[in-house]
N, CA and C of each residue as an Amber inpcrd file, in Angstrom:
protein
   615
   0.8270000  -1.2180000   0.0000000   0.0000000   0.0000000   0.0000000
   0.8580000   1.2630000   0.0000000   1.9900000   1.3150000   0.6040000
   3.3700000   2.5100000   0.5610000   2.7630000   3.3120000   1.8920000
   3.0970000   4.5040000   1.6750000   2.7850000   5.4320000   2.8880000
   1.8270000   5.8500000   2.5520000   0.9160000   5.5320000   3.7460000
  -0.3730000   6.3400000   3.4240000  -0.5820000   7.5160000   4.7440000
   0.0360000   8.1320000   5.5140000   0.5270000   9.2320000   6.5230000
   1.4670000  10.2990000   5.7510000   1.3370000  11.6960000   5.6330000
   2.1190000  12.9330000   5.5590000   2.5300000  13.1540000   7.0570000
   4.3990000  13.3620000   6.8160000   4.7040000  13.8210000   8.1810000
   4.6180000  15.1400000   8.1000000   4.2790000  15.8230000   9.2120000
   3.9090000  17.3710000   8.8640000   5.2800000  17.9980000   9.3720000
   5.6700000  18.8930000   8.4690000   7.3550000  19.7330000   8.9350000
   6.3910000  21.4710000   8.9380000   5.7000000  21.7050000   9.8910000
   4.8330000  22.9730000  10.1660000   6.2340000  23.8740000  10.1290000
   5.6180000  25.1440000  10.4840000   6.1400000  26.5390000  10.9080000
   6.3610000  26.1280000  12.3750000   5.5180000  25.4380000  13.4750000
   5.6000000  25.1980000  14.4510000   5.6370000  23.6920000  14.9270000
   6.1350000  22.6790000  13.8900000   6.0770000  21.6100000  14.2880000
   7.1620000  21.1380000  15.4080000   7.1280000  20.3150000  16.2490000
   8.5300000  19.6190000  17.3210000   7.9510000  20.6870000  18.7690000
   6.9890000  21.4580000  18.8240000   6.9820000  22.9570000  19.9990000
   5.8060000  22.7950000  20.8930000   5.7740000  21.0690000  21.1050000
   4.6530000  20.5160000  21.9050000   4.8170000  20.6800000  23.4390000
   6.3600000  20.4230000  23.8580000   6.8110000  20.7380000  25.0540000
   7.5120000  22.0600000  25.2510000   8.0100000  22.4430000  24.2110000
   8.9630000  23.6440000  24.5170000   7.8840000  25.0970000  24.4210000
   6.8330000  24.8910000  23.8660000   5.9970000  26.0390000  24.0570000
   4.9960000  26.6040000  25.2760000   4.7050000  24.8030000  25.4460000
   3.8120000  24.7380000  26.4040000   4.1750000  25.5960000  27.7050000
   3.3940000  26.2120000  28.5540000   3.5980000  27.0860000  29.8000000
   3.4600000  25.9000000  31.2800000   4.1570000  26.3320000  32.2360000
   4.3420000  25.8630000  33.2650000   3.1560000  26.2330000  34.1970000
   2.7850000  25.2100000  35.1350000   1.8720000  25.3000000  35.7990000
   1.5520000  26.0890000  36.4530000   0.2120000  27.3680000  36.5270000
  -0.6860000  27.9880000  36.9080000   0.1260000  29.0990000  36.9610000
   0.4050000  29.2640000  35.4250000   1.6170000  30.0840000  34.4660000
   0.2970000  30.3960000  33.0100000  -0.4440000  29.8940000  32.8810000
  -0.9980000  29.2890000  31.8730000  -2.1520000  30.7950000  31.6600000
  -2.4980000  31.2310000  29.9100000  -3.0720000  32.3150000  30.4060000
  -2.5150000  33.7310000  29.0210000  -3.2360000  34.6250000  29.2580000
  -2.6730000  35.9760000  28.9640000  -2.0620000  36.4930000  29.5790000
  -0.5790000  37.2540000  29.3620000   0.5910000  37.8080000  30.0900000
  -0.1270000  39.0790000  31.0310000   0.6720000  39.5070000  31.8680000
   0.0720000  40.3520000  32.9710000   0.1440000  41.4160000  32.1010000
  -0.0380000  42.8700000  32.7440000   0.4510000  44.1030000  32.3140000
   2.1960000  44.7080000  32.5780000   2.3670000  43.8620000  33.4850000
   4.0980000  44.2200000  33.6010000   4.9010000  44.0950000  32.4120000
   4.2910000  42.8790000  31.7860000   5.1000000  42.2100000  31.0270000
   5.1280000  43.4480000  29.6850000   4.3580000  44.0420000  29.7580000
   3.8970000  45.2170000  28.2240000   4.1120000  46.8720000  29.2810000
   4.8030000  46.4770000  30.4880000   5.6230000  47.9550000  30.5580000
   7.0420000  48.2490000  30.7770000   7.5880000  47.4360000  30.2180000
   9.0120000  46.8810000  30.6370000   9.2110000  47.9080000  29.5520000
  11.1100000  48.6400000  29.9880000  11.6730000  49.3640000  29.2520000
  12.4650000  48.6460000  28.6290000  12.8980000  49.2110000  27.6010000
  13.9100000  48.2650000  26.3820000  14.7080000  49.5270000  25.8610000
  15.4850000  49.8240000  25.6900000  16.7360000  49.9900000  25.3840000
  17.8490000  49.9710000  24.1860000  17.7030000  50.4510000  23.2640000
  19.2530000  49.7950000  22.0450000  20.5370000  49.3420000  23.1840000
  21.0420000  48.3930000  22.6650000  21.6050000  47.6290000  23.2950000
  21.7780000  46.7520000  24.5310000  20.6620000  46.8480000  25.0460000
  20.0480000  45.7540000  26.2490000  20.1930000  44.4640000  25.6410000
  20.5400000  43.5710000  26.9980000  20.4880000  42.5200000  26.3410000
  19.3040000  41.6690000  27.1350000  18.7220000  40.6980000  25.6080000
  17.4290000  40.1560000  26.3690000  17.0500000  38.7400000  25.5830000
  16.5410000  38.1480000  26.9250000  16.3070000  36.8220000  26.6410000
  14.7330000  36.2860000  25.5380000  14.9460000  35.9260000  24.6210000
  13.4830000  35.5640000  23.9760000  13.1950000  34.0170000  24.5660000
  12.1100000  34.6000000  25.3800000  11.3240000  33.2990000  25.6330000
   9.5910000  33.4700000  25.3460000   9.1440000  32.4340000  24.2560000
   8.0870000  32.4900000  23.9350000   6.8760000  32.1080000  24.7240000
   5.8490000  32.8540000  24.3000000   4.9280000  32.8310000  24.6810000
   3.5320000  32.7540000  23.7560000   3.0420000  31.1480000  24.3760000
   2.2760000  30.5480000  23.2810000   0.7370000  31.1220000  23.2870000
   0.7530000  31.9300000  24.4580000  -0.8020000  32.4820000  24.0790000
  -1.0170000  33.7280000  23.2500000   0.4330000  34.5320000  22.9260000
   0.6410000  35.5140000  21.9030000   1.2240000  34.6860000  20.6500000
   0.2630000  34.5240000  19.6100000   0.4900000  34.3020000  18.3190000
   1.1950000  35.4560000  17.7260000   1.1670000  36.9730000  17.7950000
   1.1440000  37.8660000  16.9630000   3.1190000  38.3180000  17.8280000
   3.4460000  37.8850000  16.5590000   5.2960000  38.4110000  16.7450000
   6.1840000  37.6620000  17.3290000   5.5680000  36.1380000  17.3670000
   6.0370000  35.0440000  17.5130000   7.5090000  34.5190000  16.7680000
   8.4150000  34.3050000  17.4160000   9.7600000  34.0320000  16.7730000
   9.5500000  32.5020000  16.2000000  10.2660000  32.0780000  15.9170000
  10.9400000  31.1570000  15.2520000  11.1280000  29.9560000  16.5680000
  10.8060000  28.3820000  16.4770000  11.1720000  27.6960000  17.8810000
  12.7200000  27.8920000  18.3730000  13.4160000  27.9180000  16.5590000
  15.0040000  28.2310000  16.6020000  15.5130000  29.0260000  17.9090000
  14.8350000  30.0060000  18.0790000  14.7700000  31.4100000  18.9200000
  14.4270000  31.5530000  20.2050000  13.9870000  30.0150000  20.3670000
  13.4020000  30.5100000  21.8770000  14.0770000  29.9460000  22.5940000
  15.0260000  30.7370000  23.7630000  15.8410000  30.2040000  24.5190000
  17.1820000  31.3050000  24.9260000  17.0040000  31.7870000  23.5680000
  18.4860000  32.8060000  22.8590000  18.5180000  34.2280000  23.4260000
  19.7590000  34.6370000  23.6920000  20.1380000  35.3710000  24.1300000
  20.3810000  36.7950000  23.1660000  20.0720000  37.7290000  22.7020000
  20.5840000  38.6290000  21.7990000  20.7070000  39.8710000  22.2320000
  21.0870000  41.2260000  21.4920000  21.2360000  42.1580000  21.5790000
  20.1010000  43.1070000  21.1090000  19.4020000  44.2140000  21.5010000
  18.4950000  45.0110000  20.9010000  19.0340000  46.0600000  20.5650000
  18.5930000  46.0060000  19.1290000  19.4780000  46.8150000  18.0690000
  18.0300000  47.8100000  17.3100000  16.7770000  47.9740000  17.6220000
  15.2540000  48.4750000  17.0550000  14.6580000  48.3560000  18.1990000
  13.6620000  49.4880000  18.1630000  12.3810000  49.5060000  19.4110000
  11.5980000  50.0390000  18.4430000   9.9730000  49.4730000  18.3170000
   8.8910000  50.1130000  17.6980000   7.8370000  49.9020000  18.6120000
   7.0770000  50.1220000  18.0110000   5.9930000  50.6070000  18.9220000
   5.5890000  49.2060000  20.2800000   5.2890000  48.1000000  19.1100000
   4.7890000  46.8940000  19.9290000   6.1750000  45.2130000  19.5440000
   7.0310000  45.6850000  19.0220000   8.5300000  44.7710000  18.7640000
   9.3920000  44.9340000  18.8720000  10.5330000  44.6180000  19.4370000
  11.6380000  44.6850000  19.6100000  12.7650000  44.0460000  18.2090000
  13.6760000  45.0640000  17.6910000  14.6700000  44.2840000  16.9270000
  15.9090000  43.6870000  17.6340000  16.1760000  42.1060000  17.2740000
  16.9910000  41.3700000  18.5230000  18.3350000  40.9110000  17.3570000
  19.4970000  41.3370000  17.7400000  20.1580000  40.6510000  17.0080000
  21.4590000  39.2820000  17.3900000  21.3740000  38.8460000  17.1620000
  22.0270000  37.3070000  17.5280000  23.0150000  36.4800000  16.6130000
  23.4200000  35.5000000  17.2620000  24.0230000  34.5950000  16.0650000
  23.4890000  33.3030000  16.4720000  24.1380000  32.6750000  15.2120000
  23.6260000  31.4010000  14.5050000  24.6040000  31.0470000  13.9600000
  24.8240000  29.1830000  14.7400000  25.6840000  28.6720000  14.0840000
  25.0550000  27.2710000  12.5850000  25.7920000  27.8120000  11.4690000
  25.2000000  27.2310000  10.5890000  26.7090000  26.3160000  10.1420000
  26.8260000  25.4190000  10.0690000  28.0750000  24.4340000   9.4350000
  28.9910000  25.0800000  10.2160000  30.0900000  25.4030000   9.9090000
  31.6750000  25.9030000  10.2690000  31.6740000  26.8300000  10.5180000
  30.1060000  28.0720000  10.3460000  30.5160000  29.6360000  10.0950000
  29.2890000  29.9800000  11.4100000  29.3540000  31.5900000  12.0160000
  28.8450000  32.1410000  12.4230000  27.6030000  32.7050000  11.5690000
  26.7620000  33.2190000  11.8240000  25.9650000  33.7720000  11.0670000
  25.2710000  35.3720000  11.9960000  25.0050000  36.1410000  11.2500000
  23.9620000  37.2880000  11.8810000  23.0390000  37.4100000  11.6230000
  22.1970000  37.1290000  12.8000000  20.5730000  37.2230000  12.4880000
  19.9810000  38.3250000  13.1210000  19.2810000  38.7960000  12.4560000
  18.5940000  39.9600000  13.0510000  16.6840000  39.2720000  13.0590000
  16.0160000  39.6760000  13.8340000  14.4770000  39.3410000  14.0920000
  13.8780000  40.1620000  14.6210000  12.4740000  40.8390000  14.5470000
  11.8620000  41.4670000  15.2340000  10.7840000  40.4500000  15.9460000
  10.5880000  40.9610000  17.2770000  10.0160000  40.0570000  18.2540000
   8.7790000  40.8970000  19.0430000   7.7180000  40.4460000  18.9330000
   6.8850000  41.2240000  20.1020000   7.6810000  40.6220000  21.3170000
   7.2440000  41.9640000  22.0540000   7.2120000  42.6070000  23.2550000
   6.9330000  41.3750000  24.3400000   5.6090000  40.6390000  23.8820000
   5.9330000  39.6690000  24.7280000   6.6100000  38.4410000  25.0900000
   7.3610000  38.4730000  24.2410000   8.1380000  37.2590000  23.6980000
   9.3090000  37.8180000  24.2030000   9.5390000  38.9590000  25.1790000
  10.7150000  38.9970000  25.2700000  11.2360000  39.1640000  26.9290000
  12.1300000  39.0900000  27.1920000  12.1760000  39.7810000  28.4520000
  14.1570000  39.7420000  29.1160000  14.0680000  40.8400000  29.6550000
  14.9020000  41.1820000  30.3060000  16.5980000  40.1540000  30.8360000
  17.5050000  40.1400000  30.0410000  18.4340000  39.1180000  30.3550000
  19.0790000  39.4700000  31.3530000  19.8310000  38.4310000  32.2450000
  20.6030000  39.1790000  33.3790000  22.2940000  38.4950000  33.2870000
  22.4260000  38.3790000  32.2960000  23.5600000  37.6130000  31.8010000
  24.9900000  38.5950000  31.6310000  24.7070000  39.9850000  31.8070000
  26.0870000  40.7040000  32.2360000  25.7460000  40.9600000  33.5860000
  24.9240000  40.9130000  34.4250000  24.5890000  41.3140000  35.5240000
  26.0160000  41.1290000  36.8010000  26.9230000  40.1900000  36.5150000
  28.0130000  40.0190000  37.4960000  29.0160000  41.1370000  36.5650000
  29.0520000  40.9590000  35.3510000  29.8520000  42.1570000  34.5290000
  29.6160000  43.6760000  35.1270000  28.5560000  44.7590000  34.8730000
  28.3260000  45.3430000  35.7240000  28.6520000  45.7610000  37.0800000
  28.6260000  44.6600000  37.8240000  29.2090000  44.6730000  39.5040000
  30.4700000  45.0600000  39.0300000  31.2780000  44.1670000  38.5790000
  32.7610000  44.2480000  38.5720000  33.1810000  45.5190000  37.7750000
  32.3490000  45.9380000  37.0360000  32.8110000  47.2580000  36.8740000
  32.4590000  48.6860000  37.8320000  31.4890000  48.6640000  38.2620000
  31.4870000  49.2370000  39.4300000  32.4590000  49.2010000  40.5750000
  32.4690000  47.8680000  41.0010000  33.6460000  48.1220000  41.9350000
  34.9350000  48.4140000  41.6700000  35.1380000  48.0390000  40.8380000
  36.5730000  48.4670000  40.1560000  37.0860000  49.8670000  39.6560000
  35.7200000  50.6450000  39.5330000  35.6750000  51.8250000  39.3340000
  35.8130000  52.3730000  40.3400000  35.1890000  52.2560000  41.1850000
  35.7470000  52.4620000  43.1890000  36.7530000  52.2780000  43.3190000
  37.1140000  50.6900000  43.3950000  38.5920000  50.8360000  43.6500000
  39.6120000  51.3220000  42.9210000  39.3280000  52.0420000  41.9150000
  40.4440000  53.1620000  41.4530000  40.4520000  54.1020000  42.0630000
  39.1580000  55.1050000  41.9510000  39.3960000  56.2820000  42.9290000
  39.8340000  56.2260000  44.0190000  39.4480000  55.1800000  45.0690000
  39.9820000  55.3240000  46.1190000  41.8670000  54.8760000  46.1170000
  41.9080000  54.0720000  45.0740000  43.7130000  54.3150000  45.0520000
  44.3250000  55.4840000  44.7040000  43.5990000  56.2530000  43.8160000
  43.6170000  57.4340000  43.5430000  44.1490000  58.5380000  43.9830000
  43.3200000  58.0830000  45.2910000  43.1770000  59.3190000  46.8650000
  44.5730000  58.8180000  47.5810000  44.5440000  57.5280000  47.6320000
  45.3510000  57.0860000  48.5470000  46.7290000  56.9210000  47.9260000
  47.1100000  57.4420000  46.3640000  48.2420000  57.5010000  45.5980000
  48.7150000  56.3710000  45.2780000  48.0660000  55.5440000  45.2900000
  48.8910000  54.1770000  45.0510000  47.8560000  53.4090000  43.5110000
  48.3600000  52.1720000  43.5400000  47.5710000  51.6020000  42.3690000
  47.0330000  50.4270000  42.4570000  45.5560000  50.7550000  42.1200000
  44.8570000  49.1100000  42.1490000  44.5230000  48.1420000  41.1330000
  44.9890000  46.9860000  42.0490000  44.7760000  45.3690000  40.8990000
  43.2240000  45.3040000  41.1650000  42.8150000  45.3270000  39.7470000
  41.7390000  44.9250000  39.0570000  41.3210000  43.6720000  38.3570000
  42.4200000  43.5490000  38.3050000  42.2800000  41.9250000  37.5340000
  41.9960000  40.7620000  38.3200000  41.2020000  39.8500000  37.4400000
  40.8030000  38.8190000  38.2550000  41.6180000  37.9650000  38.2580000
  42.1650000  37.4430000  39.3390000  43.2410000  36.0980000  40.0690000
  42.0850000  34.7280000  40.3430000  42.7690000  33.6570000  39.3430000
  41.9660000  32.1830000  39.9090000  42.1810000  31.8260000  41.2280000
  41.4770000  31.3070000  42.0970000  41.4460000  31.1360000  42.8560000
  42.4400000  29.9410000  43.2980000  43.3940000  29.5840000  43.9010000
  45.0290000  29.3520000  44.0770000  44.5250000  27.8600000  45.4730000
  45.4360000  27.0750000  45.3380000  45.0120000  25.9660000  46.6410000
  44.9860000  26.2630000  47.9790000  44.2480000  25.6770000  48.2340000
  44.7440000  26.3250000  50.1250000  45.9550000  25.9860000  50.6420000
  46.0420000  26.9850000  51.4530000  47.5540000  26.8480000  52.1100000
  47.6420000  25.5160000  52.8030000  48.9890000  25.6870000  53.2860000
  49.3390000  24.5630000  53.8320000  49.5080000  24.4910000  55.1650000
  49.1720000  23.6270000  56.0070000  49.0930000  23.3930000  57.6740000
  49.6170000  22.2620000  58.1190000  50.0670000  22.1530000  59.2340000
  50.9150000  20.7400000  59.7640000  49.6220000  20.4950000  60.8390000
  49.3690000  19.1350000  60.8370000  48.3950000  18.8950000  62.2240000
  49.8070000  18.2410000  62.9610000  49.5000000  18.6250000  64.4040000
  50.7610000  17.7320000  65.4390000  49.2790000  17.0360000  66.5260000
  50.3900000  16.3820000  66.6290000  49.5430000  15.2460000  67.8400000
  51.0920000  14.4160000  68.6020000  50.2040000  14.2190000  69.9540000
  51.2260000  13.5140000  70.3660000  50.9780000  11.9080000  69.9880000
  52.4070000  11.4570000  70.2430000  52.4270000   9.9040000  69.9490000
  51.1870000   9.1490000  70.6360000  51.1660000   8.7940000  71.5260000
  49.8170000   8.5460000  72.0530000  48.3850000   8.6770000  71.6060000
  48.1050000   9.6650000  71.1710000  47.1130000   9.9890000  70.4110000
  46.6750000  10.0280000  69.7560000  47.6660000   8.8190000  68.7540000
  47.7030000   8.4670000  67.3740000  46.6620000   6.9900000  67.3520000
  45.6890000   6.6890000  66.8240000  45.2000000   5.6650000  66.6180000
  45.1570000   5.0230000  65.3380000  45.6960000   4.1010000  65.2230000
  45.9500000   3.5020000  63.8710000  44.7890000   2.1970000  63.7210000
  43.9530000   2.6450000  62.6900000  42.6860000   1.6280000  62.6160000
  43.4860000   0.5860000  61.4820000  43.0950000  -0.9820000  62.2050000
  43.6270000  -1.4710000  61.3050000  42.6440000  -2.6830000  60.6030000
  42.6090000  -3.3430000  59.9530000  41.0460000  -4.4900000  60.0580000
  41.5630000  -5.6950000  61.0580000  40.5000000  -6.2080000  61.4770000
  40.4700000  -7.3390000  62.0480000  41.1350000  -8.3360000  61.2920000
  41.8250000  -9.9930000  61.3380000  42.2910000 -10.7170000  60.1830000
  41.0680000 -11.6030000  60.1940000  40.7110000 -12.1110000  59.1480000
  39.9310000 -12.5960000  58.5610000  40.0700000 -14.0030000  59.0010000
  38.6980000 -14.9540000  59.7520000  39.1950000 -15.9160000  60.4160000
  37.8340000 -16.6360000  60.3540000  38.3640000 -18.3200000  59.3140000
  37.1560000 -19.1410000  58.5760000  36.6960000 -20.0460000  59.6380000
  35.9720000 -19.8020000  60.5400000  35.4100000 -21.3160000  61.1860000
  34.2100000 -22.3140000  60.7260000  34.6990000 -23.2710000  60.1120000
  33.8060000 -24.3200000  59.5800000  32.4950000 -25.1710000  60.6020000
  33.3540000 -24.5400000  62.1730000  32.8310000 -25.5530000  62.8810000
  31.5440000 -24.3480000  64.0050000  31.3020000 -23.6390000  63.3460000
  30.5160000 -22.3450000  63.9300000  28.8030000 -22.7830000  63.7560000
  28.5060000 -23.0320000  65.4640000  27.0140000 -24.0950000  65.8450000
  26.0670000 -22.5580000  66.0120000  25.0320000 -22.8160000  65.3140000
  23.9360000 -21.8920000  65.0410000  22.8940000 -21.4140000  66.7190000
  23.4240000 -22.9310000  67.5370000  23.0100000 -22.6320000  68.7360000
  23.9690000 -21.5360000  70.1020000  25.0220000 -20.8620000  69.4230000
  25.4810000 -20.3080000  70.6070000  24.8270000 -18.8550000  70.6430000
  25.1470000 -18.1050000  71.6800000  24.6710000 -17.1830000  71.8000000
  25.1330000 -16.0360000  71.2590000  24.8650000 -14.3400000  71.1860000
  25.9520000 -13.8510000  70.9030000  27.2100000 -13.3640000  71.2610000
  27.1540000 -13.3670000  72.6750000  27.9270000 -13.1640000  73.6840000
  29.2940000 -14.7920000  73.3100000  28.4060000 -15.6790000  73.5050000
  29.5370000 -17.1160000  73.1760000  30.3030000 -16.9140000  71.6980000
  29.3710000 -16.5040000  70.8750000  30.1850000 -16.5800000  69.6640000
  31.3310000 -14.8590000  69.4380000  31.3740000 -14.0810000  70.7150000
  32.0280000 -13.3380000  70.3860000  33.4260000 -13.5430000  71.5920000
  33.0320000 -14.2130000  72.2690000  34.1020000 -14.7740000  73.1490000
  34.9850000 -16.3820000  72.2120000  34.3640000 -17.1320000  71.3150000
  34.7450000 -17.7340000  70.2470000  35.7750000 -16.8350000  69.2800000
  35.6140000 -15.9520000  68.7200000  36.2780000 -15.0230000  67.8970000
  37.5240000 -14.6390000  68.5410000  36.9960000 -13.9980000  70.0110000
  38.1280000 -13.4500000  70.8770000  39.1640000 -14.3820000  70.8300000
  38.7560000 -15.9650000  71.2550000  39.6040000 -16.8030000  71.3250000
  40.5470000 -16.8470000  70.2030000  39.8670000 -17.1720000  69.2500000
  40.5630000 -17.2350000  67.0290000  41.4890000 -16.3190000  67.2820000
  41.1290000 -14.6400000  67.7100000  42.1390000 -13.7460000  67.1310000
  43.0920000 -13.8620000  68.1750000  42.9370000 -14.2050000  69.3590000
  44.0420000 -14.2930000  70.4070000  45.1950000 -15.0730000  69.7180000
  45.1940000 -16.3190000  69.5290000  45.7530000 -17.5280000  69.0780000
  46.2150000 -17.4130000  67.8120000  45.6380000 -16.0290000  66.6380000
  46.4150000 -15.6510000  65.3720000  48.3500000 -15.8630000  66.0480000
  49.2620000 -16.2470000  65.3520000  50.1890000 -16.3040000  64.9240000
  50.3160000 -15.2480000  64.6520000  51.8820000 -14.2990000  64.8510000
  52.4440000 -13.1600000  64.3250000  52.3140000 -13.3060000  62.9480000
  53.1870000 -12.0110000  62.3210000  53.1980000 -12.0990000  60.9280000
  54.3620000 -12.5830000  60.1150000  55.3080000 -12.4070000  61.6420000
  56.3610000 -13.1880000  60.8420000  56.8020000 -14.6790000  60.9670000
  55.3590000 -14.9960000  62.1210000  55.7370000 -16.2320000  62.2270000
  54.7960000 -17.5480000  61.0370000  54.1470000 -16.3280000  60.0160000
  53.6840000 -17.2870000  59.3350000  54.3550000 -17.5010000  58.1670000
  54.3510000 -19.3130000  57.7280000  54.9380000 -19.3770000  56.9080000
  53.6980000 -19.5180000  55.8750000  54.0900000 -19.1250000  54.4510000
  53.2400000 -19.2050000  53.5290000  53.8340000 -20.1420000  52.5790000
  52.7630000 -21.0000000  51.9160000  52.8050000 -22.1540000  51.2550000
  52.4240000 -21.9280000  49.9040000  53.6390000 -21.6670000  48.9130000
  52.6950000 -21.2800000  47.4360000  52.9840000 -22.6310000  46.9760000
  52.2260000 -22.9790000  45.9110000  52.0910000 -24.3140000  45.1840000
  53.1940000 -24.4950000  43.9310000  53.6150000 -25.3380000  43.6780000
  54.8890000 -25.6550000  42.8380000  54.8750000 -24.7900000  41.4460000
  55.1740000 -24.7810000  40.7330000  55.3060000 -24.2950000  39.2080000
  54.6610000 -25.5360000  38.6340000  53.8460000 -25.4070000  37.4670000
  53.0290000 -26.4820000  36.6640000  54.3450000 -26.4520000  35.1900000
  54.6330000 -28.2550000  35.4730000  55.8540000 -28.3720000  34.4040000
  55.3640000 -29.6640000  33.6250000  55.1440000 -29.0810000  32.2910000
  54.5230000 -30.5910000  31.4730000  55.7970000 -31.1790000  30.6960000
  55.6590000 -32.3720000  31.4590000  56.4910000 -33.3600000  31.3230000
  55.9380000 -34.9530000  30.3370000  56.1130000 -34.4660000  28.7270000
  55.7590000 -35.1620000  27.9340000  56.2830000 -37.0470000  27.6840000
  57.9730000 -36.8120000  28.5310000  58.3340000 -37.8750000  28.4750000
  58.3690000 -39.0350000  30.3190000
């Protein structure tokens, strides 16, 4: 019979989970969301929103981080890249308003320029010069613990000790005074001799 099903490759096909809204999320966007300031060169996150059809990006798009490079009345122009084979690409998109929102992805950038801007002036004042640069963070130092001899406890295991002849009727108290006995009666270590087995020699004649 061959194929009798069309797979559908939509404008919005694969955006069953990634569109969908999170629980008692679900809905028309508030009014905050349509008084937010925007900026040329802000940077802002497009995350879609499936109950606004009108200025809807691309699924490509939703997730992405770009630059705003256009403000009109009710869209934002976002510009970004795209990696296509080996090369970068520049994409530019206009996005409603609600599809967009506020990135905080220089937000530690910022700080560090602020403070660093401080800590110049105040070296400034104080005639000297400040490191700005960021240093990785280096191993911890080094410390000696002391203890006295005594105080040293050296855990060591018990030796491992097979009794074949171990009666299901003793108690636990008997069978740990049994053990006591085994490890008492261990042999030093140098008084054991060990028994390896001969070399295997095939002897055809």
């Amino acid at each position: 019979m061959g194929k009798l099903h069309t797979i559908s490759r939509g404008y919005r096909s694969g955006t069953r989970n990634k569109f969908s809204k999170k629980f008692r999320t679900k809905g028309m966007p508030g009014v905050s969301r349509y008084l937010a300031t925007f900026k040329r060169g802000d940077y802002v996150d497009i995350v879609v929103d499936s109950s606004v059809q009108k200025g809807m990006p691309f699924s490509f798009y939703h997730g992405r981080t770009g630059v705003v490079f256009n403000v009109n009345r009710n869209a934002l122009g976002v510009e970004m890249t795209k990696i296509v084979g080996n090369r970068q690409l520049r994409k530019r998109i206009h996005v409603n308003i609600a599809h967009v929102r506020k990135s905080r992805c220089n937000e530690d950038f910022l700080r560090r320029v602020k403070e660093n801007d401080r800590k110049k002036q105040d070296a400034k004042l104080l005639g000297t010069t400040a490191t700005v640069k960021r240093v990785p963070e280096g191993p911890k130092e080094m410390k000696i613990v002391k203890a006295a001899p005594e105080d040293v406890e050296v855990l060591t295991p018990l030796p491992f000790i097979e009794n074949y002849f171990w009666r299901r009727g003793l108690s636990d108290s008997e069978r740990e005074a049994t053990v006591g006995d085994a490890v008492a009666s261990t042999a030093a270590p140098e008084d054991v001799e060990v028994l390896t087995p001969l070399p295997f020699i095939e002897n055809y004649f």
